[in-house]
PDB file of N, CA, C and O in Angstrom:
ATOM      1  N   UNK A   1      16.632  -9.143 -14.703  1.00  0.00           N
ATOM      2  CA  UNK A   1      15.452  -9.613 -13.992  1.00  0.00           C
ATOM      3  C   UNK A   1      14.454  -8.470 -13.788  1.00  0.00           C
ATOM      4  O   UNK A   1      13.269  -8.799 -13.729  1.00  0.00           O
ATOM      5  N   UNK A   2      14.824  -6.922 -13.650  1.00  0.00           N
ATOM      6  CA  UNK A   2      14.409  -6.075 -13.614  1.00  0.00           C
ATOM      7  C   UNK A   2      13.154  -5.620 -14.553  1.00  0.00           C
ATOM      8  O   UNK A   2      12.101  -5.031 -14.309  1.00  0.00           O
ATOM      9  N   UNK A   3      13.812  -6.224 -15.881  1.00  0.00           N
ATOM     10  CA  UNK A   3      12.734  -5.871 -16.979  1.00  0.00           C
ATOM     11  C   UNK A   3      11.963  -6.867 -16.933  1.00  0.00           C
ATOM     12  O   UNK A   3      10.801  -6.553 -17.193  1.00  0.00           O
ATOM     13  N   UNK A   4      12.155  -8.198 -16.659  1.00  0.00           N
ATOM     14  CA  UNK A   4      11.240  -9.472 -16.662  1.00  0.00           C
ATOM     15  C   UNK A   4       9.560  -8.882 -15.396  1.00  0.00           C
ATOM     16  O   UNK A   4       8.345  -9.079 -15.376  1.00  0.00           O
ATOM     17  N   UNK A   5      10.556  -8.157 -14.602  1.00  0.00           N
ATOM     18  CA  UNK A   5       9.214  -8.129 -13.517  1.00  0.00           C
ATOM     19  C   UNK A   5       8.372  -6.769 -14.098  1.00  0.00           C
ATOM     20  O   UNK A   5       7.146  -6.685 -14.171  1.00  0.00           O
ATOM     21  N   UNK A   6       9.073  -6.028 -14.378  1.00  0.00           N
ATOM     22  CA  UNK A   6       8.094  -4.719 -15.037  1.00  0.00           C
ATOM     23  C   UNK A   6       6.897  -5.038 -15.770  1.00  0.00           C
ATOM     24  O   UNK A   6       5.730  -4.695 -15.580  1.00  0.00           O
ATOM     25  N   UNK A   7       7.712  -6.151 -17.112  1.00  0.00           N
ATOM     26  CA  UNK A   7       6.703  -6.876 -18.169  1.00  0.00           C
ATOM     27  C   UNK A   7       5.686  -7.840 -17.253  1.00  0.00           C
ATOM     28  O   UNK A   7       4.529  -7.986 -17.648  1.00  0.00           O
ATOM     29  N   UNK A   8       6.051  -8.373 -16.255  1.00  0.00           N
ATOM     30  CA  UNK A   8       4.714  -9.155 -15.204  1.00  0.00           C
ATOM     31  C   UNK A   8       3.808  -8.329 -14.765  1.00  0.00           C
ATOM     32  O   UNK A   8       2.616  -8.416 -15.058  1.00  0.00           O
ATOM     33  N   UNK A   9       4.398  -7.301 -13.890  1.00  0.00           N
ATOM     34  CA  UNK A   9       3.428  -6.609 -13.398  1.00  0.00           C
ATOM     35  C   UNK A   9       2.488  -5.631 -14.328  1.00  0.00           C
ATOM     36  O   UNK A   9       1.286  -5.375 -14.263  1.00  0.00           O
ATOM     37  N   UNK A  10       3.405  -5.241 -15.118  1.00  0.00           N
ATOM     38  CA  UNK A  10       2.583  -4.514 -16.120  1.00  0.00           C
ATOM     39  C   UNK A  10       1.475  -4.807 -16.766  1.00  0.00           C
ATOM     40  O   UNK A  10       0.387  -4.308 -16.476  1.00  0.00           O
ATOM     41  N   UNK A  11       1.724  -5.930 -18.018  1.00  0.00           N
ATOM     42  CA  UNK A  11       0.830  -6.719 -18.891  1.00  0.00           C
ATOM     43  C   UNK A  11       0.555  -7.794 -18.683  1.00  0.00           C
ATOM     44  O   UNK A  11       0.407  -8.368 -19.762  1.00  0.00           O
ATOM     45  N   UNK A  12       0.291  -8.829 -17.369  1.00  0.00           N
ATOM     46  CA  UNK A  12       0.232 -10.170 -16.272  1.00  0.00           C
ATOM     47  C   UNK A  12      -0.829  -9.864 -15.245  1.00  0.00           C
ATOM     48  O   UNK A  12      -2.011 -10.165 -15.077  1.00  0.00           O
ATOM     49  N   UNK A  13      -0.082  -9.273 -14.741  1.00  0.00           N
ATOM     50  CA  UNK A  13      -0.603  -8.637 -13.135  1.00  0.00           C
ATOM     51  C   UNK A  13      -1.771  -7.303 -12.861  1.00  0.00           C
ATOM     52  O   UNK A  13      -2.863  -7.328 -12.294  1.00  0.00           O
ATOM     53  N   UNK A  14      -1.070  -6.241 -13.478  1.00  0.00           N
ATOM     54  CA  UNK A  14      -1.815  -5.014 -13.777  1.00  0.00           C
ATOM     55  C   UNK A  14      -3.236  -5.127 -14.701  1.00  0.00           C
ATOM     56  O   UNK A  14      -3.916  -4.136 -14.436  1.00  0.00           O
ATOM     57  N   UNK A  15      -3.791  -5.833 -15.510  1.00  0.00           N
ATOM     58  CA  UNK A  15      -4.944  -6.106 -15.746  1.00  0.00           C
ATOM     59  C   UNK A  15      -5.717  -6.787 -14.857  1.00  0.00           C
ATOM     60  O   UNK A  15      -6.898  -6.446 -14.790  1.00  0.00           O
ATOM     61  N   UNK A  16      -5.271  -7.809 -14.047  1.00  0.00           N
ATOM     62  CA  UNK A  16      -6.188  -9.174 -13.169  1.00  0.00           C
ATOM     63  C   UNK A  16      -6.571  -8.110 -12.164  1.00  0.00           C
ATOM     64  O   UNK A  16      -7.643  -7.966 -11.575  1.00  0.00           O
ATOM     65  N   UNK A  17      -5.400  -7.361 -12.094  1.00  0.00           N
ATOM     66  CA  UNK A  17      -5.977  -6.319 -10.619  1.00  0.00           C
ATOM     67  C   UNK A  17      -6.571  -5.511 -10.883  1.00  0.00           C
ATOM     68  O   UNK A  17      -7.340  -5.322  -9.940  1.00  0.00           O
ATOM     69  N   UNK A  18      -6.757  -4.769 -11.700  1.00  0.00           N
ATOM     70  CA  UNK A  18      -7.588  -3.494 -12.503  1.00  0.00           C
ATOM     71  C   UNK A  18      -9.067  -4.015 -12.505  1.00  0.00           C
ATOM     72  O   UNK A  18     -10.071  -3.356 -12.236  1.00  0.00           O
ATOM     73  N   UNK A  19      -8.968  -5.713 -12.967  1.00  0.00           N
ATOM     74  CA  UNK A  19     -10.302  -5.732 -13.260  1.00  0.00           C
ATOM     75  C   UNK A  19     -11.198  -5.934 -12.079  1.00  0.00           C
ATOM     76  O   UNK A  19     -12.330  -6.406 -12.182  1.00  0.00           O
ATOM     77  N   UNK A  20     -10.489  -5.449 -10.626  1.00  0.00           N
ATOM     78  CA  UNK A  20     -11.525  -5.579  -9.297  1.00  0.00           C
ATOM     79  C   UNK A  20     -11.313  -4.231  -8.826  1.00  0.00           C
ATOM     80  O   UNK A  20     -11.523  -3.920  -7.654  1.00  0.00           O
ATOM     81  N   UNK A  21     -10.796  -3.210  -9.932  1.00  0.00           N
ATOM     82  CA  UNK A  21     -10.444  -1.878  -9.296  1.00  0.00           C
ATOM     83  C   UNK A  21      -9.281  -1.598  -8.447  1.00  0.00           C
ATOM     84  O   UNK A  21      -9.335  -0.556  -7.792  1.00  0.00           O
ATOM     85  N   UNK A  22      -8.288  -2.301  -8.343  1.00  0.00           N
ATOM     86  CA  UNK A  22      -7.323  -2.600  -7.920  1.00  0.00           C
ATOM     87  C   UNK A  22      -5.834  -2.127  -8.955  1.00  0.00           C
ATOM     88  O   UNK A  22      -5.504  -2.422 -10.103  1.00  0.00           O
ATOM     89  N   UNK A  23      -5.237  -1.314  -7.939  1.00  0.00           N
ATOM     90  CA  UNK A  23      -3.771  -1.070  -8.780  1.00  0.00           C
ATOM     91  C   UNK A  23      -2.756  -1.525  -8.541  1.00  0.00           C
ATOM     92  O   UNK A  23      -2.492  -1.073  -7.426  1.00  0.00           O
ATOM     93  N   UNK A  24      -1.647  -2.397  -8.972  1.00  0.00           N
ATOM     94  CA  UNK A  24      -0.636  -2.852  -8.589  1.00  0.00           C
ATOM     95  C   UNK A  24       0.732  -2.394  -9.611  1.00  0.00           C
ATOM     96  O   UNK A  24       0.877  -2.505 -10.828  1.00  0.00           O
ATOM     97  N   UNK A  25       1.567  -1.884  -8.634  1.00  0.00           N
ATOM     98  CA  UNK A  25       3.065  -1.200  -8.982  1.00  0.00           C
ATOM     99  C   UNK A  25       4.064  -2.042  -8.448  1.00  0.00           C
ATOM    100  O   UNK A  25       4.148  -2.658  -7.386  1.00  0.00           O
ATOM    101  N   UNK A  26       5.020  -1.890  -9.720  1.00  0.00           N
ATOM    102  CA  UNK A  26       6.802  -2.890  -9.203  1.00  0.00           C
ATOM    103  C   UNK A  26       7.379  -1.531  -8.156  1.00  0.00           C
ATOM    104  O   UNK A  26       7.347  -0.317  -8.361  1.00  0.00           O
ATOM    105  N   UNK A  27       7.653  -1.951  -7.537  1.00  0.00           N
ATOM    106  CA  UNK A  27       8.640  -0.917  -6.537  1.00  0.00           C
ATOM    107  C   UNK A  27      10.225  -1.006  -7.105  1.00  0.00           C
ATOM    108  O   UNK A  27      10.956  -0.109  -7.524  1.00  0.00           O
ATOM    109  N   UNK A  28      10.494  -2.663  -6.926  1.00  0.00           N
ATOM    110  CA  UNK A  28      11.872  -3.017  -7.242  1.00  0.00           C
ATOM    111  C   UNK A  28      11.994  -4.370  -6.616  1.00  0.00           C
ATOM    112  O   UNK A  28      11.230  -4.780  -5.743  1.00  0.00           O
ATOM    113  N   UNK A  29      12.976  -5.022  -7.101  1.00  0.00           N
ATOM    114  CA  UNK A  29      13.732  -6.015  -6.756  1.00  0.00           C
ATOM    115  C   UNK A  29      14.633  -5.978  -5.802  1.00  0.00           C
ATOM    116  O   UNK A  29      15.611  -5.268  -6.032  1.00  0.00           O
ATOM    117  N   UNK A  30      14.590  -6.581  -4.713  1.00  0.00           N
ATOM    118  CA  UNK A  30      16.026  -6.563  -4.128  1.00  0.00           C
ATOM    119  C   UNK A  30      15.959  -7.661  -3.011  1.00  0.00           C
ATOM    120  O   UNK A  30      15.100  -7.774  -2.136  1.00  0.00           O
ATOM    121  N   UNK A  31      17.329  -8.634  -3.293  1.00  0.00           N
ATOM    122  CA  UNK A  31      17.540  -9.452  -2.225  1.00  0.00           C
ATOM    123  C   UNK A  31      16.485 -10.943  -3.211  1.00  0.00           C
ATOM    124  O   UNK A  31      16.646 -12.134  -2.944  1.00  0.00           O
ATOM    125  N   UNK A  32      15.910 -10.641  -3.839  1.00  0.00           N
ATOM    126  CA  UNK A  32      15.552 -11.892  -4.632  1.00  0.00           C
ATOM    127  C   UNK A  32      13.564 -11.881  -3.763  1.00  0.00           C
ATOM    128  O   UNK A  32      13.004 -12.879  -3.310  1.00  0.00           O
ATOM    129  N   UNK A  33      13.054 -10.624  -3.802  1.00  0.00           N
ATOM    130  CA  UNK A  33      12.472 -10.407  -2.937  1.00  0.00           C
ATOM    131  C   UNK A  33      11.693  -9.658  -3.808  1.00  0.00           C
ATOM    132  O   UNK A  33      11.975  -8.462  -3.741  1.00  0.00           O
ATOM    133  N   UNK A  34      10.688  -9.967  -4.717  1.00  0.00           N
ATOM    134  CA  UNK A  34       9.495  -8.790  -5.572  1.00  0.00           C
ATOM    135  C   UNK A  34       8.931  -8.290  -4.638  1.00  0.00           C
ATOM    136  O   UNK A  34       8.467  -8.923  -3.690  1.00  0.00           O
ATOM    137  N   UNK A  35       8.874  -6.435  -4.863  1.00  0.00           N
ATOM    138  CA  UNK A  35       8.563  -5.726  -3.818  1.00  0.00           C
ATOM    139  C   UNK A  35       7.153  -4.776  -4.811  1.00  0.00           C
ATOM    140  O   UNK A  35       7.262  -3.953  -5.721  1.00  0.00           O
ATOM    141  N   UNK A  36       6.219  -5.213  -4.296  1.00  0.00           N
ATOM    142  CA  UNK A  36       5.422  -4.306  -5.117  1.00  0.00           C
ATOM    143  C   UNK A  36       4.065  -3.271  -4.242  1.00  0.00           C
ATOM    144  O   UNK A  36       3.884  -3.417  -3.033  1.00  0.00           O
ATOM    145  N   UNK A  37       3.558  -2.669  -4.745  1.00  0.00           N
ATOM    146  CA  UNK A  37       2.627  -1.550  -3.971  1.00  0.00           C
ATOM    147  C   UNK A  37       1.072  -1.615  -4.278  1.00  0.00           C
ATOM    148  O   UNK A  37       0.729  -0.912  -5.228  1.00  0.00           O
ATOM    149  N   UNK A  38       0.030  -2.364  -3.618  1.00  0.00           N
ATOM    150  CA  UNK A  38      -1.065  -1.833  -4.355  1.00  0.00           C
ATOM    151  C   UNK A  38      -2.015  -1.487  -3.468  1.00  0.00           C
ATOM    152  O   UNK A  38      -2.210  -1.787  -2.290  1.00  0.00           O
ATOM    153  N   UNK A  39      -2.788  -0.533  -4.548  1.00  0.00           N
ATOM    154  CA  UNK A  39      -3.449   0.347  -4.209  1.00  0.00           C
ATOM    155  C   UNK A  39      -4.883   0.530  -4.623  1.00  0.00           C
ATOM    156  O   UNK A  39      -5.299  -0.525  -5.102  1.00  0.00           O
ATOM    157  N   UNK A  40      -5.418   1.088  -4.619  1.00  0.00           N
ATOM    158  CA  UNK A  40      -7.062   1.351  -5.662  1.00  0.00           C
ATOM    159  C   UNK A  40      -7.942   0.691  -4.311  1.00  0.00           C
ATOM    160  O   UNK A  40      -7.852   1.123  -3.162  1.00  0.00           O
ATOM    161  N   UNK A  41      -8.776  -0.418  -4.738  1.00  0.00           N
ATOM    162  CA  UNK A  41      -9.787  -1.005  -3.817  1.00  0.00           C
ATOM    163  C   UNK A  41      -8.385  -1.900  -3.205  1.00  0.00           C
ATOM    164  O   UNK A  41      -8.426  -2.078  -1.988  1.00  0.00           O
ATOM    165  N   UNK A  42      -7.387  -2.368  -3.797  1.00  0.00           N
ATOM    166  CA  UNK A  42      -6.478  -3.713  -3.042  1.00  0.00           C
ATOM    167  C   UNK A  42      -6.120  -2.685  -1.775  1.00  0.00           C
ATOM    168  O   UNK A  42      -5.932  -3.344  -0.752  1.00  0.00           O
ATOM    169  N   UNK A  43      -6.009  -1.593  -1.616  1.00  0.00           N
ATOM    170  CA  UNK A  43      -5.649  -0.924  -0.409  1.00  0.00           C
ATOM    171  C   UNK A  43      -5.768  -1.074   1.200  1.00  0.00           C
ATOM    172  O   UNK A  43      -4.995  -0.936   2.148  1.00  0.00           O
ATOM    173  N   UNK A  44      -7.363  -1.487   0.997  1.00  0.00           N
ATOM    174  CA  UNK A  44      -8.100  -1.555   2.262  1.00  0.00           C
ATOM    175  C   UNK A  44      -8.871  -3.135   2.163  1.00  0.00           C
ATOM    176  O   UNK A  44      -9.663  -3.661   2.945  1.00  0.00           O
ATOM    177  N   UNK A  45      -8.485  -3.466   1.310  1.00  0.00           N
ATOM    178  CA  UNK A  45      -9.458  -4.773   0.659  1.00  0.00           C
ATOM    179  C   UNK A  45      -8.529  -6.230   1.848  1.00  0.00           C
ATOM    180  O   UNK A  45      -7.368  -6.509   2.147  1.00  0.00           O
ATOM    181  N   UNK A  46     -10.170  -6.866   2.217  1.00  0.00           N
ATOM    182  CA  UNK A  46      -9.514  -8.242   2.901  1.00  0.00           C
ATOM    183  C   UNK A  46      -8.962  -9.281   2.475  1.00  0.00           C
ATOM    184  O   UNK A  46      -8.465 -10.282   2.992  1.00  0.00           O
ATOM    185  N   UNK A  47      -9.123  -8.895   1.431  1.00  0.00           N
ATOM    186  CA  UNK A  47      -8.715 -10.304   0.414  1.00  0.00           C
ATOM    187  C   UNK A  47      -7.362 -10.382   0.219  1.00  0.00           C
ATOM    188  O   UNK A  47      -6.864 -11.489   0.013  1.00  0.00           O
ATOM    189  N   UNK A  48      -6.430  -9.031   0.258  1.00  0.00           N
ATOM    190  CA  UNK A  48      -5.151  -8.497   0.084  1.00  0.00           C
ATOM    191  C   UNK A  48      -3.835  -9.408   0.420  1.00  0.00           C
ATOM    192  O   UNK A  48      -2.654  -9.143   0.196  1.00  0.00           O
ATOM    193  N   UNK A  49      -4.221 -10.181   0.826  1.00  0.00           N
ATOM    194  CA  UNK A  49      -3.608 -11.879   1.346  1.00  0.00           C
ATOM    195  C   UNK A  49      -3.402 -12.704   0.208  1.00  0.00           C
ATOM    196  O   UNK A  49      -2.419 -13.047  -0.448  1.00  0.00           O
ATOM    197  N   UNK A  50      -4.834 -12.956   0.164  1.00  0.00           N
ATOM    198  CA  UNK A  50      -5.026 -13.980  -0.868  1.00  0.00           C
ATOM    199  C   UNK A  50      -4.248 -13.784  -2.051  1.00  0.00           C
ATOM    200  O   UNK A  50      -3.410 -14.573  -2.488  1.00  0.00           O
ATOM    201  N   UNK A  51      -4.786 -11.979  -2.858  1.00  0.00           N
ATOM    202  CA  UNK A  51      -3.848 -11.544  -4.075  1.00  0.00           C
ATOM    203  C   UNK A  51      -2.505 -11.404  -4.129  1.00  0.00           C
ATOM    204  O   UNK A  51      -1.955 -11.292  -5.224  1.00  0.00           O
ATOM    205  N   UNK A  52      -1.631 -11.387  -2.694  1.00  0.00           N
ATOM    206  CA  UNK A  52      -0.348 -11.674  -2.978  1.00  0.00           C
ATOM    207  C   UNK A  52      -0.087 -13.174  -2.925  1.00  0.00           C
ATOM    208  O   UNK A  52       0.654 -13.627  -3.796  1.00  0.00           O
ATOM    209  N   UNK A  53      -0.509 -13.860  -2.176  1.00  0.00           N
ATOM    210  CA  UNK A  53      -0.267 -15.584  -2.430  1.00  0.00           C
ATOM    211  C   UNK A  53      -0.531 -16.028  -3.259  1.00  0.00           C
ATOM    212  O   UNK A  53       0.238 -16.631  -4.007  1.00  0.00           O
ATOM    213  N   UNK A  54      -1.629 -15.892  -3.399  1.00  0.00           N
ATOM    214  CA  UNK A  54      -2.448 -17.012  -4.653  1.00  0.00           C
ATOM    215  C   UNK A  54      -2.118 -16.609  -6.286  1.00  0.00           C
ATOM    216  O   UNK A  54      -1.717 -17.397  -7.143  1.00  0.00           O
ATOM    217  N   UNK A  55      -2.433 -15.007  -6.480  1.00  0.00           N
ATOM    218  CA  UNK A  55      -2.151 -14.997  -7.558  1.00  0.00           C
ATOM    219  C   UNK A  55      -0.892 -13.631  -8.096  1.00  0.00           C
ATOM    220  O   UNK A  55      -1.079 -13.203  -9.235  1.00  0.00           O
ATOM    221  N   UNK A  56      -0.043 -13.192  -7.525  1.00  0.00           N
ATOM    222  CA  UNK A  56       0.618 -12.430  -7.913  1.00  0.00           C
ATOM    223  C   UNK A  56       2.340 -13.193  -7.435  1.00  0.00           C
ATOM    224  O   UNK A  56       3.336 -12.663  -7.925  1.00  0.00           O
ATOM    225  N   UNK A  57       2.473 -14.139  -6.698  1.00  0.00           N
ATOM    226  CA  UNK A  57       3.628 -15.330  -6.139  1.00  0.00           C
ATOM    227  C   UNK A  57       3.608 -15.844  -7.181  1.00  0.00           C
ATOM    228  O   UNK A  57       4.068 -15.259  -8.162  1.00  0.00           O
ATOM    229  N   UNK A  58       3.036 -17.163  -7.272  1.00  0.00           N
ATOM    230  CA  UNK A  58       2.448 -17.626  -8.078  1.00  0.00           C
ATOM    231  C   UNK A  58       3.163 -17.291  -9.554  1.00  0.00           C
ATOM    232  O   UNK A  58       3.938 -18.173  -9.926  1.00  0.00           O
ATOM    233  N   UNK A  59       3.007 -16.090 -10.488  1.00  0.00           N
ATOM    234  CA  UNK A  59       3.068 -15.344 -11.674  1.00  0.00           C
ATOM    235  C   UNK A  59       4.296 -15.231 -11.227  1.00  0.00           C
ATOM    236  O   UNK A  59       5.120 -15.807 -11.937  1.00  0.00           O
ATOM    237  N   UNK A  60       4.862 -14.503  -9.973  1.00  0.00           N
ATOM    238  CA  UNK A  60       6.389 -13.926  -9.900  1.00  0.00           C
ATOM    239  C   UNK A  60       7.221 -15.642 -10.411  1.00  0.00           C
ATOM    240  O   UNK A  60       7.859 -15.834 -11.447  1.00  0.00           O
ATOM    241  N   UNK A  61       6.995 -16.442  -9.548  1.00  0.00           N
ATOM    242  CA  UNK A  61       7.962 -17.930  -9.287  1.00  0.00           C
ATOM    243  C   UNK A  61       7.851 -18.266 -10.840  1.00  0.00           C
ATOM    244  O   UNK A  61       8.938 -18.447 -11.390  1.00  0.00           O
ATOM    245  N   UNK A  62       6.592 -18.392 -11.723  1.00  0.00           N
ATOM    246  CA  UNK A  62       6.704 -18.563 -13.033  1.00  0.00           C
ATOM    247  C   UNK A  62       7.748 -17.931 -13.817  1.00  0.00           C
ATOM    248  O   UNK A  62       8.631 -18.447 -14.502  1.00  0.00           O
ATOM    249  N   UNK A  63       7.405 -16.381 -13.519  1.00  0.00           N
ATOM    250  CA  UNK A  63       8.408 -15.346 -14.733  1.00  0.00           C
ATOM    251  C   UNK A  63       9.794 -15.483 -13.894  1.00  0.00           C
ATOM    252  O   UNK A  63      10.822 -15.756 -14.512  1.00  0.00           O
ATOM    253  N   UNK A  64       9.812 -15.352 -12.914  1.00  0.00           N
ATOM    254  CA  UNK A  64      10.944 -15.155 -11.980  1.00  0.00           C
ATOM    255  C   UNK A  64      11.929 -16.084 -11.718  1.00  0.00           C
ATOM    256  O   UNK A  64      13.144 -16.002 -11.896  1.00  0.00           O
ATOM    257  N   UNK A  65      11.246 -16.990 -11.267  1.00  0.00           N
ATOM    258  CA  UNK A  65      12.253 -18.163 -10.533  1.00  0.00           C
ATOM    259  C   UNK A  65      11.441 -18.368  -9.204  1.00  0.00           C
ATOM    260  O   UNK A  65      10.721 -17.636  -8.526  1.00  0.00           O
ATOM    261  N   UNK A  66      11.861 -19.672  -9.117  1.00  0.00           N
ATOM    262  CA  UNK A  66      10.926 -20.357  -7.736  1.00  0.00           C
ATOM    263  C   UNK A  66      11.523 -19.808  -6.337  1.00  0.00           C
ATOM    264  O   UNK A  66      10.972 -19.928  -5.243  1.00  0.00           O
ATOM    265  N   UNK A  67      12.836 -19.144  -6.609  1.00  0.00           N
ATOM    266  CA  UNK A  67      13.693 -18.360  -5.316  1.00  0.00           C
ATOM    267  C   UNK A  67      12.383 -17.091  -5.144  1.00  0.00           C
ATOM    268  O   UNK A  67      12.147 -16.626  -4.028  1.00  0.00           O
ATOM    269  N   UNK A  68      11.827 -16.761  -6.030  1.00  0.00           N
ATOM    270  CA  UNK A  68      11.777 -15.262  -5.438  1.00  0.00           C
ATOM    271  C   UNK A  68      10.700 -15.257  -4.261  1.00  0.00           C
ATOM    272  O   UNK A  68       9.942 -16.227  -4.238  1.00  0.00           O
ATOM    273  N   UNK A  69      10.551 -14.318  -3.322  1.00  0.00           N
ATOM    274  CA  UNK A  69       9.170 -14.168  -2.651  1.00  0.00           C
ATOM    275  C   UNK A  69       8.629 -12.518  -3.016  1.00  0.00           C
ATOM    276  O   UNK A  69       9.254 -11.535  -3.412  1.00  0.00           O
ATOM    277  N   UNK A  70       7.532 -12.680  -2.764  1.00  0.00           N
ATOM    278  CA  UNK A  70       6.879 -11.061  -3.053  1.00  0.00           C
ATOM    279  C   UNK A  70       6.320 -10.591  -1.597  1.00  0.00           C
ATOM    280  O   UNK A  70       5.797 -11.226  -0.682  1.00  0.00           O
ATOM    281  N   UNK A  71       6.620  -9.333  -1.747  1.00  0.00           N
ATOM    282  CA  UNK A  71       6.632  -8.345  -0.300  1.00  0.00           C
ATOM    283  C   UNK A  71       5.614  -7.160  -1.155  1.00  0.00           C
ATOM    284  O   UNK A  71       5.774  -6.660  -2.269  1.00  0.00           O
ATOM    285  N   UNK A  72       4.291  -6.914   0.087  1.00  0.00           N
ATOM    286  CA  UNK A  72       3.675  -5.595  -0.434  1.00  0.00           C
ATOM    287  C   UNK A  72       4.531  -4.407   0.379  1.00  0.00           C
ATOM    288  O   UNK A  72       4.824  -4.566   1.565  1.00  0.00           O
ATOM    289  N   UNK A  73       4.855  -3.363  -0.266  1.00  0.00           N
ATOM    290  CA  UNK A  73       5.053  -2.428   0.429  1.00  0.00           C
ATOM    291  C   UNK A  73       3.922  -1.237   0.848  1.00  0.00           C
ATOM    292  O   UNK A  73       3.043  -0.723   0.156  1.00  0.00           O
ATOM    293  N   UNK A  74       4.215  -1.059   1.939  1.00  0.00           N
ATOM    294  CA  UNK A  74       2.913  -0.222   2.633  1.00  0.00           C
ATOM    295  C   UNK A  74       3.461   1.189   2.739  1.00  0.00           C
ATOM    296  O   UNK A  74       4.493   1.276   3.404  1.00  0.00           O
ATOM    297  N   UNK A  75       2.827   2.677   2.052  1.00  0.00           N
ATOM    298  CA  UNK A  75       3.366   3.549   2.264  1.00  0.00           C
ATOM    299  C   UNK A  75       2.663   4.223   3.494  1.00  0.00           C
ATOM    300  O   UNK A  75       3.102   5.277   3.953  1.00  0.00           O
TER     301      UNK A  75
END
């Protein structure tokens, strides 16, 4: 499942977000729980809601499975 989410976030995810200046990183999997980090403008950005619900869930439940949920991690 590990490599399934790399290939999402990477070549899926990592362009849609790039193209608002936005960076998004896999942290890891664990507990059935996509854990990812972003950064760039998504950092401080209000919308930062929306891009984990609407469109980065969403992509995970597709590639993933409808179990998973996604968690931003905040450093």
């Amino acid at each position: 499942m590990e490599d399934r989410a790399k290939k999402l976030v990477d070549e899926v995810l990592a362009p849609l977000i790039k193209a608002d200046g936005g960076v998004i990183e896999l942290v890891g999997i664990v507990d059935k729980r996509l854990l990812v980090r972003l950064t760039g403008t998504c950092a401080g950005c209000p919308g930062r809601p929306y891009t984990l619900a609407r469109i980065v869930e969403p992509a995970a439940k597709k590639w993933l499975g409808d179990d998973i949920r996604v968690e931003a991690v905040v450093d």
